[in-house]
N, C-alpha and C positions, 0 to 999 in steps of 0.2 A: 467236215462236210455239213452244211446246213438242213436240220431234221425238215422234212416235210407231210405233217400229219395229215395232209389231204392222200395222198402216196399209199398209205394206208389203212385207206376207208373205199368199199367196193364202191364202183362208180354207180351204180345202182342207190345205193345209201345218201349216198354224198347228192345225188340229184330230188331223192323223195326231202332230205334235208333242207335243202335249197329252196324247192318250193314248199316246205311248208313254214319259211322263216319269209317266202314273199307272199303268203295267204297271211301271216298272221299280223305283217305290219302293212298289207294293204290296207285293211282294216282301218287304218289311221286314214286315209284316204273319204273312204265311206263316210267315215264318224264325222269329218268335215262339214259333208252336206246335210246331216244331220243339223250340226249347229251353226250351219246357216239355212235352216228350215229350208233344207230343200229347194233354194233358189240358185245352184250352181247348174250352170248348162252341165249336157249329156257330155260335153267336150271334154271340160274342164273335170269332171269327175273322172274320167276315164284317165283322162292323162294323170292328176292325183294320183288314182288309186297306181298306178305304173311306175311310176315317180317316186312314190314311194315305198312300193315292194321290192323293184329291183336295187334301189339304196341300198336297203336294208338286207339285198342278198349279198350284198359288193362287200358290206361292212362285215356280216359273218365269215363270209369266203378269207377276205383279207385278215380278219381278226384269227383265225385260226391256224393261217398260213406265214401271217411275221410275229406274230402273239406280240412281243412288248415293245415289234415296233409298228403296232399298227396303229400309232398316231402319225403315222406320215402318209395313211391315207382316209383317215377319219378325219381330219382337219379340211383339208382341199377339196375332200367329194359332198362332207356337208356343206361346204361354200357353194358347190355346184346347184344342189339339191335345192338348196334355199332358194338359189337366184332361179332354176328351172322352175321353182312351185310359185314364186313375186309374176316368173311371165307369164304362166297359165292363169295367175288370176287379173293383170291385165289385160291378156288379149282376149278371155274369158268371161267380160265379168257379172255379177250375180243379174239373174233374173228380175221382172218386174211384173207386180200383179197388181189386177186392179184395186180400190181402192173405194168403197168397199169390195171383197174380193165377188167373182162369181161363181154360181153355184160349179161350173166346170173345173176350174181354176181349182176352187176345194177341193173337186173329187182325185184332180190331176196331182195336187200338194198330196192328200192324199194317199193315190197309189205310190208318188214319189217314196215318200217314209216311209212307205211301207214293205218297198221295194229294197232301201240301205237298211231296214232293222233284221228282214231276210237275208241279204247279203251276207251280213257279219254275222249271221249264227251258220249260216253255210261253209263261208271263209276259215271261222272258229271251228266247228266240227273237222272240217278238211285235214288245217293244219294241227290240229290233234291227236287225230289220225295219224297223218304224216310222223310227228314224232313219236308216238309210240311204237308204230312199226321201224322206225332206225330203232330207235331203244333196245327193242326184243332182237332184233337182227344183231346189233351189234352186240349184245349183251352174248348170244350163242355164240358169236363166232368169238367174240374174248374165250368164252367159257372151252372151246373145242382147240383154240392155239392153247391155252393154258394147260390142258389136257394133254395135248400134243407134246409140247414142251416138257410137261413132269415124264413124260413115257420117257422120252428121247433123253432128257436128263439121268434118269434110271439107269436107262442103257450105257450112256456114254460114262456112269460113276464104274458099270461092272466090268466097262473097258478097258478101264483105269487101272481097278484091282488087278485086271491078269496083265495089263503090262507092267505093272510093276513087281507080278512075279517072275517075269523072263527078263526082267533089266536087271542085270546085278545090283547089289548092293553098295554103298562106297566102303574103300577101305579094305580091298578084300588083300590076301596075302598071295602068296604066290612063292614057291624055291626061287631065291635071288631078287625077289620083286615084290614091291608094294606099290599098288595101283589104286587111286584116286580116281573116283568119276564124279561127276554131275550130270543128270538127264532133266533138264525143265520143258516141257514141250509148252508151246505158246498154247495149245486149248486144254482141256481135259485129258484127251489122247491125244500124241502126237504118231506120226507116221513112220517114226524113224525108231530101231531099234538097234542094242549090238550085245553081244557075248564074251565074254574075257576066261577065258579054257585052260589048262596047263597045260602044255605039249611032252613032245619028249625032249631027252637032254637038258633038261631046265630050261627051255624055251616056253614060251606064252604065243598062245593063238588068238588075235582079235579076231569079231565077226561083225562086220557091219551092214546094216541094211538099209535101205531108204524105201518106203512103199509107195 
């Protein structure tokens, strides 16, 4: 049966994860307009910064859920990715200021910048955030299964011990009889138990049980 490590992560976690892997690569988004001094329409930014968060949650998602074969969907979605980010900047494309610029235009370039250098320390802190609290979350609940686990472990070894004081031993004798067993149970403890007695007249009494 094929592991599924999403299966195993509270859905809770698994969503603060999610967006804080699409804050952190929107981010690449922002930083664009950046280096194109803030001449990308509001459009084209927006769509960017979308473009490439949600990738980048597709790629995590996938990357953790086929692990070594998540090149059968990293190949095809960057294809996608690329071609969706070529049409946002053709049907999109960069602004135009005057020449020399005006005084508005500056102040507009401006709050622009100033506007994506806020972003990405916002986005940054965010997704930050975001990981550190899966971190400690998931760190607790490892630490509380693990916990769980050694108890229940403990338990099922002392289980162990007294069935194997009420399972005969092999090899026992018996007037007239020599009797061979073997008990393997498939876990630690199994369910099934039985007793081998001497009776009268040199008879043998099994006892078998199933719980």
């Amino acid at each position: 049966m094929e592991f599924n490590a999403w299966a195993n992560v509270p859905r809770i976690s698994a969503a603060i994860f999610l967006a804080a892997v699409f804050l952190t690569f929107a981010t690449i988004g922002v930083a664009g307009d950046i280096s194109d001094i803030g001449l990308e329409p509001p459009a084209r930014l927006a769509g960017s910064v979308l473009v490439v968060g949600m990738f980048a949650v597709i790629y995590a998602w996938s990357g953790i859920k086929l692990r070594s074969r998540f090149w059968m969907v990293l190949f095809p979605m960057f294809f996608v990715q690329t071609l969706l980010m070529g049409v946002l900047r053709h049907r999109f494309p960069n602004l135009h200021y005057s020449n020399p610029m005006t005084a508005a235009e500056m102040v507009g370039l401006s709050n622009r910048l100033s506007f994506d250098s806020i972003a990405i320390i916002v986005a940054t802190f965010l997704s930050y955030t975001g990981f550190v609290i899966v971190f400690i979350g998931e760190f607790r609940r490892r630490m509380r299964v693990t916990t769980e686990k050694t108890v229940l472990d403990t338990e099922m070894a002392a289980a162990r011990e007294v069935q194997q004081v009420i399972v005969p031993e092999n090899a026992e004798d018996f007037p007239g009889f020599r009797v061979d067993t073997t008990y393997l149970p498939a876990q630690q403890v199994g369910g099934d138990f039985f007793q081998i007695l001497p009776g009268v007249d040199g008879e043998i009494l099994v006892v078998v049980g199933d719980v």
